[in-house]
Each structure stands twice: as structure tokens, then as C-alpha cells.
C-alpha positions as a Markdown table, in Angstrom:
| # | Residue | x | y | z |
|---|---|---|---|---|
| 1 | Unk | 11.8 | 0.6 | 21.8 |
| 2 | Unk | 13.9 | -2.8 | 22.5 |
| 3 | Unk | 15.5 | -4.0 | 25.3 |
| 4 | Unk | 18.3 | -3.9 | 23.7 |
| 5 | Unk | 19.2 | -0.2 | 23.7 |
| 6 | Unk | 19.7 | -0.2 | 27.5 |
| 7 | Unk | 22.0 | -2.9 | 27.5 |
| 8 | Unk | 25.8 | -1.5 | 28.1 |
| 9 | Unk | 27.6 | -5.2 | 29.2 |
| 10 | Unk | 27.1 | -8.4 | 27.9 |
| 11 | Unk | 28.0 | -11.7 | 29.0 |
| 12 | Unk | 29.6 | -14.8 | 27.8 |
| 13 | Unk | 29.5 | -18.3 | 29.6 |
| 14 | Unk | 32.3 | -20.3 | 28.4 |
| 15 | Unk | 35.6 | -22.7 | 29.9 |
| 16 | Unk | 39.1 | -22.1 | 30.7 |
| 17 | Unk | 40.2 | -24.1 | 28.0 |
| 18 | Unk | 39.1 | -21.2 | 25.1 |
| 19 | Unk | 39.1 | -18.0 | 26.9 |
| 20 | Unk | 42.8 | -17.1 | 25.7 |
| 21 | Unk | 41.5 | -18.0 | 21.9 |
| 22 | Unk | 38.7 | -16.0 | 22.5 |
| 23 | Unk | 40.1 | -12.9 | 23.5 |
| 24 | Unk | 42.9 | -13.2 | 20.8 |
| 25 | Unk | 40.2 | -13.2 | 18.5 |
| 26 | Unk | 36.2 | -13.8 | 18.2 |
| 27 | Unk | 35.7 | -17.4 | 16.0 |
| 28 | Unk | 32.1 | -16.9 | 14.8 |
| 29 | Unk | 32.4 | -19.9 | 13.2 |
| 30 | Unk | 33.2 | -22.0 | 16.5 |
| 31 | Unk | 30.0 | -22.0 | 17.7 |
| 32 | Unk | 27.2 | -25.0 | 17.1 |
| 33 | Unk | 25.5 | -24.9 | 13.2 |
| 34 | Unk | 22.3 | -25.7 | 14.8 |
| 35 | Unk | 21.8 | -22.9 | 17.9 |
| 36 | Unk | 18.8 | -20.5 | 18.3 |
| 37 | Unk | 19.6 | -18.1 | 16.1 |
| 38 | Unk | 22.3 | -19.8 | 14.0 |
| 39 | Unk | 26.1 | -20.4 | 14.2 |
| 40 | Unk | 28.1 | -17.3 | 16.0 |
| 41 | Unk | 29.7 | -16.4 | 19.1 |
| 42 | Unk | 26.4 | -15.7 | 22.2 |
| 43 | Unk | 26.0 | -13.4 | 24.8 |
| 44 | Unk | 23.5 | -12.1 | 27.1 |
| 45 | Unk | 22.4 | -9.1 | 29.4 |
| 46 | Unk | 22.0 | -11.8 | 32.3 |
| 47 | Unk | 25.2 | -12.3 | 34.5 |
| 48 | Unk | 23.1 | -15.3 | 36.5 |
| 49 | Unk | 22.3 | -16.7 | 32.6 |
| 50 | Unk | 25.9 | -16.6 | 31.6 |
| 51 | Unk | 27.0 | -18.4 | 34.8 |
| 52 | Unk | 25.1 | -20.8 | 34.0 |
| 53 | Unk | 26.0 | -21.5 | 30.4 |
| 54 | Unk | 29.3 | -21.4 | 31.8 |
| 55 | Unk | 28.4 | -24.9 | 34.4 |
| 56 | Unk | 27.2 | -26.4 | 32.1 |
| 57 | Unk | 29.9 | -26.3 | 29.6 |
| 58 | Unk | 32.6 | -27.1 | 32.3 |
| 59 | Unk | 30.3 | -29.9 | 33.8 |
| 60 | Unk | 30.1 | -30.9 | 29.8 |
| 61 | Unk | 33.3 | -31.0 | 28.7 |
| 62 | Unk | 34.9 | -32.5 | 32.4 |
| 63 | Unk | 32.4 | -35.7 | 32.1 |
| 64 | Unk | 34.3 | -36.6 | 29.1 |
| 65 | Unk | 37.7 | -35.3 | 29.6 |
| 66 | Unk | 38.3 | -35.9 | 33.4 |
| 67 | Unk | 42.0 | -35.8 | 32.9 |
| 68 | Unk | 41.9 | -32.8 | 31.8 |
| 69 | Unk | 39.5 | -30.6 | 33.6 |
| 70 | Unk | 38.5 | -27.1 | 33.2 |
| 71 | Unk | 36.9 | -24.2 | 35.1 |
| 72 | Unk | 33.6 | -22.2 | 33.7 |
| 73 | Unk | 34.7 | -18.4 | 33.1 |
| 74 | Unk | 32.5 | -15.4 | 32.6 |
| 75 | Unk | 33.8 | -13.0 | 30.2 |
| 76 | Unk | 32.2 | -9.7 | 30.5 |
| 77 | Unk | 31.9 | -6.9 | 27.4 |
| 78 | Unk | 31.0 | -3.5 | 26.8 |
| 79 | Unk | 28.8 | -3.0 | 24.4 |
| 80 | Unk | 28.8 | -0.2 | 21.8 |
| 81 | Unk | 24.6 | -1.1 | 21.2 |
| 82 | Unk | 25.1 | 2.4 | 19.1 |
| 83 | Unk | 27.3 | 1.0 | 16.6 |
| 84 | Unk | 25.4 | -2.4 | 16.8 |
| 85 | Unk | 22.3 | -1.2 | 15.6 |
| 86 | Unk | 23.4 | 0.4 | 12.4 |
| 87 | Unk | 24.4 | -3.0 | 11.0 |
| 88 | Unk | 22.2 | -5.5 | 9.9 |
| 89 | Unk | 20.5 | -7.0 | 12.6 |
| 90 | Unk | 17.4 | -8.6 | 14.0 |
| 91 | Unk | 15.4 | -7.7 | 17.1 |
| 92 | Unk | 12.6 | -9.9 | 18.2 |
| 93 | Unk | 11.2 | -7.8 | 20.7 |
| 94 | Unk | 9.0 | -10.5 | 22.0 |
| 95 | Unk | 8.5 | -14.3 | 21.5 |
| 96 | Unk | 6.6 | -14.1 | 18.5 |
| 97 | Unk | 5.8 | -16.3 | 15.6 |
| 98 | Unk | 8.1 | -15.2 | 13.8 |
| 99 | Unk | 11.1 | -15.5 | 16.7 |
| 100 | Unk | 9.4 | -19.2 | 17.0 |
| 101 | Unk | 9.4 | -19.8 | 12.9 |
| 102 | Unk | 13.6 | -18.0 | 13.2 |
| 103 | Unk | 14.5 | -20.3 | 15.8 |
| 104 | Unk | 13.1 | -23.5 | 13.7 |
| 105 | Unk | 14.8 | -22.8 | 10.6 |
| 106 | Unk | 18.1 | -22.6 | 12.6 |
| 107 | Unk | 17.8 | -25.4 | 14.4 |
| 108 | Unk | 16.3 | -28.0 | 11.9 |
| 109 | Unk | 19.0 | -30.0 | 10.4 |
| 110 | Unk | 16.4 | -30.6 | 7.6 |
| 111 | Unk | 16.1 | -27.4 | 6.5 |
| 112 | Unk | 19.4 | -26.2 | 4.7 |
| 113 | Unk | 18.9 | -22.3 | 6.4 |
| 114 | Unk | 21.8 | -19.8 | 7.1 |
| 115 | Unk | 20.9 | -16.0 | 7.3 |
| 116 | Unk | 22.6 | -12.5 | 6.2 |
| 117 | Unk | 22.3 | -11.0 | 9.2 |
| 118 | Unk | 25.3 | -9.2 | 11.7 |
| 119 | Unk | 24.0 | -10.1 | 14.9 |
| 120 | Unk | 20.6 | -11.2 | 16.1 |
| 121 | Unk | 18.2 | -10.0 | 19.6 |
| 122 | Unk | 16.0 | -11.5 | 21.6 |
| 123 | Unk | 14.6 | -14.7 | 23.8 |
| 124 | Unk | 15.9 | -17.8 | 25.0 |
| 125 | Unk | 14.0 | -20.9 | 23.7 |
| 126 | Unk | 13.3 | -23.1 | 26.5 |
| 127 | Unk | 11.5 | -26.5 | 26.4 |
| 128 | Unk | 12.9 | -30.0 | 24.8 |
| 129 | Unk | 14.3 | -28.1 | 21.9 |
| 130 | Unk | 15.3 | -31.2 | 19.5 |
| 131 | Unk | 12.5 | -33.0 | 20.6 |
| 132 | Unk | 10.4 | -30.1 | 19.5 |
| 133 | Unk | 12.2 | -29.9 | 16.3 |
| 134 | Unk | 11.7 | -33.1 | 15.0 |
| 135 | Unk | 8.1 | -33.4 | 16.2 |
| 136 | Unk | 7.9 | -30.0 | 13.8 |
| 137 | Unk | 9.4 | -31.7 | 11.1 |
| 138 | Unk | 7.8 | -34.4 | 10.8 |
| 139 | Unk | 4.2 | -32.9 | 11.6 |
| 140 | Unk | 3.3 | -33.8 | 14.9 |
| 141 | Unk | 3.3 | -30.4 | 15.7 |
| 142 | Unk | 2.2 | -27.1 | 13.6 |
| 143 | Unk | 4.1 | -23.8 | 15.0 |
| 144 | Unk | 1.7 | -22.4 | 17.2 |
| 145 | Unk | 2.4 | -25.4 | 19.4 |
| 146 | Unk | 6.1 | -24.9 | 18.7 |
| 147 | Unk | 6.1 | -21.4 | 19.7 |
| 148 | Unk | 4.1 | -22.0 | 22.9 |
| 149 | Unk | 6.4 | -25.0 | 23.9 |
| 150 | Unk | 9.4 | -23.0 | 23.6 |
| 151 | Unk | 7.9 | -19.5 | 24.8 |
| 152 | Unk | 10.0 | -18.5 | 27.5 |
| 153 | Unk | 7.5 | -16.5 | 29.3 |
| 154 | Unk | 7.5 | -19.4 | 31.6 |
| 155 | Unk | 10.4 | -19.5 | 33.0 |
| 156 | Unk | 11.3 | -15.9 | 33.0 |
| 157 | Unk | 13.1 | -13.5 | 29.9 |
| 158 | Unk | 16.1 | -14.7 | 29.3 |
| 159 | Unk | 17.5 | -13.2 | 26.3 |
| 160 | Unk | 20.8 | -14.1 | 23.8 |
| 161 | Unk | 22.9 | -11.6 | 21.5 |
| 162 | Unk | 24.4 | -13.5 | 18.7 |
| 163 | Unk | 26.9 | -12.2 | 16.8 |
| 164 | Unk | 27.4 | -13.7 | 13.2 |
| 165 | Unk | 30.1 | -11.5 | 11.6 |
| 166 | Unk | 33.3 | -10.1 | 12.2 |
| 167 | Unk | 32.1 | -6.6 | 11.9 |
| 168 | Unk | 29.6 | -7.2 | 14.3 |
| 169 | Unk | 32.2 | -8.1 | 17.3 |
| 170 | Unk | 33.8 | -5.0 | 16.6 |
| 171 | Unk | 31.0 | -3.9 | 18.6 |
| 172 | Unk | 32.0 | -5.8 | 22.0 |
| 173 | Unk | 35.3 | -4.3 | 24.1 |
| 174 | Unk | 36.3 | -6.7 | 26.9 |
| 175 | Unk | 36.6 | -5.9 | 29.9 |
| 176 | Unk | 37.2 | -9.1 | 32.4 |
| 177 | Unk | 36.7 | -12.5 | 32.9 |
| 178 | Unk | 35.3 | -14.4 | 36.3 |
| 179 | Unk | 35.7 | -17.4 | 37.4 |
| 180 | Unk | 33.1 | -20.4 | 38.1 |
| 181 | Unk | 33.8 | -21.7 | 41.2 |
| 182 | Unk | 30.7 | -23.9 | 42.7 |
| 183 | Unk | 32.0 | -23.3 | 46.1 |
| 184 | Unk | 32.0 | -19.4 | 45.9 |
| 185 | Unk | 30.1 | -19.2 | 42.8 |
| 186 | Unk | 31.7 | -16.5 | 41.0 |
| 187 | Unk | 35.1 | -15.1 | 41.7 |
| 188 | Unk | 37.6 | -12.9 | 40.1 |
């Protein structure tokens, strides 16, 4: 059975400066083209992971806009996994071939991929992604060194929850939002 059956809340590492956009509505479409599992709105089971999506994208965004500056927020959801897994998804249990061969397609702006699917389960690619990529591409690499450069196993599971449709978000309820503070770390 997956992981993902025993997940009830699920995280989302964002800024200040889209939080009220995001609760009045989920943009699928918002999200980068070229992420692990293609273009949609991410979460994961790991507060610590979304914290740190959420630094990042402040630090991001306030090296080119320091006249403008923003906070990282944590939004936290409830999950209705139930509902979830009657749509149609994708669960890569472990990092397979297959979760390797997934993550390429989406990721390589040569290849002119986009999927069917509602929302998509399972590990966080680590390594030099685009780096990776291109050496792929262009046949440096084959995929089993691919897969093993990005394999996770590492560094430690971290997995994502993509949602790519409307229908799917249906599936999250919100239920707060915390602050990034790198004083305290996280308050609410």
C-alpha cells in the first residue's frame, strides 16, 4: 500500500505576496511548465520540506525585488486522500525507473510532454536537475545514471503531491497558514 493513504495534511511552501490568490482560488496553471511532475499547484507530507520551499522562494523573489520584500508562508491542508484516489492519479511508490523516465519527460524542454493525469505521488528528485537533463538529452548520460543521480534515497524521502486539475484541488480544505520567520523559524 502507498504512503500516500496515511497522509491527512499536506503542505505548501510559498510567499506572502500569493497566499490571498491562492486561497481565493488554486491556479494549476501558475506553477513552472518544467517541474518534477509537470505544471500544477505542489504539496508535501513534510512540514520541515515545505518550510523550506517556502525560504527559498522568499530568499528568491527578495534578491530581485528588495523594495518589495516578502515573508515565506506555510499553508497547511486537509487532505480528503479518499476522494483523491478515485481520480486519475499516479503513485510512484518508490524511485523507480519509471518515476526517473516521468520526471525526465517533464522536465526536458526538448521533449514537447504534458500528461492526463489529476494529481501525481511520490519522490523528490534531488541532484543538479537541469544539468542532468541536458546531459540526458544530449546522450551523455542513459537513464539508469539519471535515475541514480537524482534518487533521493540519499538524502532522505522527501516526497511532492502535485495537483494538475481543478477537480483534483477539490480534494484539499485549508486549514492555516504559518509564517517563515528565520529568527523563530515558524510562527503563526
Amino acid at each position: 500500500m502507498s504512503k500516500l493513504y496515511a497522509i491527512k495534511t499536506v503542505y505548501h511552501g510559498t510567499t506572502s505576496n500569493y497566499t490571498e490568490q491562492i486561497l481565493r482560488r488554486i491556479n494549476i496553471k501558475r506553477g513552472s511548465l518544467w517541474a518534477d511532475f509537470g505544471q500544477g499547484f505542489y504539496t508535501t507530507s513534510s512540514f520541515i520540506q515545505a518550510l523550506n520551499w517556502a525560504r527559498k522562494r522568499r530568499d528568491w523573489y527578495n534578491l530581485f525585488n528588495p523594495k518589495e520584500l516578502v515573508d515565506g508562508i506555510i499553508m497547511s491542508y486537509k487532505l480528503d486522500v479518499e476522494s483523491l484516489v478515485n481520480l486519475n492519479g499516479l503513485i510512484f511508490n518508490y524511485q523507480s525507473h519509471d518515476w526517473a523516465r516521468f520526471i525526465h519527460k517533464n522536465r526536458s524542454e526538448k521533449i514537447n510532454f504534458s500528461h492526463d493525469k489529476d494529481f501525481v505521488y511520490g519522490s523528490v528528485a534531488d541532484g543538479k536537475i537541469d544539468e542532468l537533463i541536458s546531459s540526458l538529452d544530449s546522450g551523455i548520460i542513459n537513464m539508469t545514471n539519471f535515475k541514480q543521480s537524482i534518487d533521493s534515497k540519499r538524502y532522505g524521502f522527501n516526497d511532492q503531491l502535485s495537483f494538475h486539475t481543478e477537480l483534483s484541488t477539490q480534494c484539499l480544505k485549508f486549514i492555516k497558514e504559518v509564517k517563515y520567520d528565520d529568527q523563530k523559524k515558524a510562527s503563526n
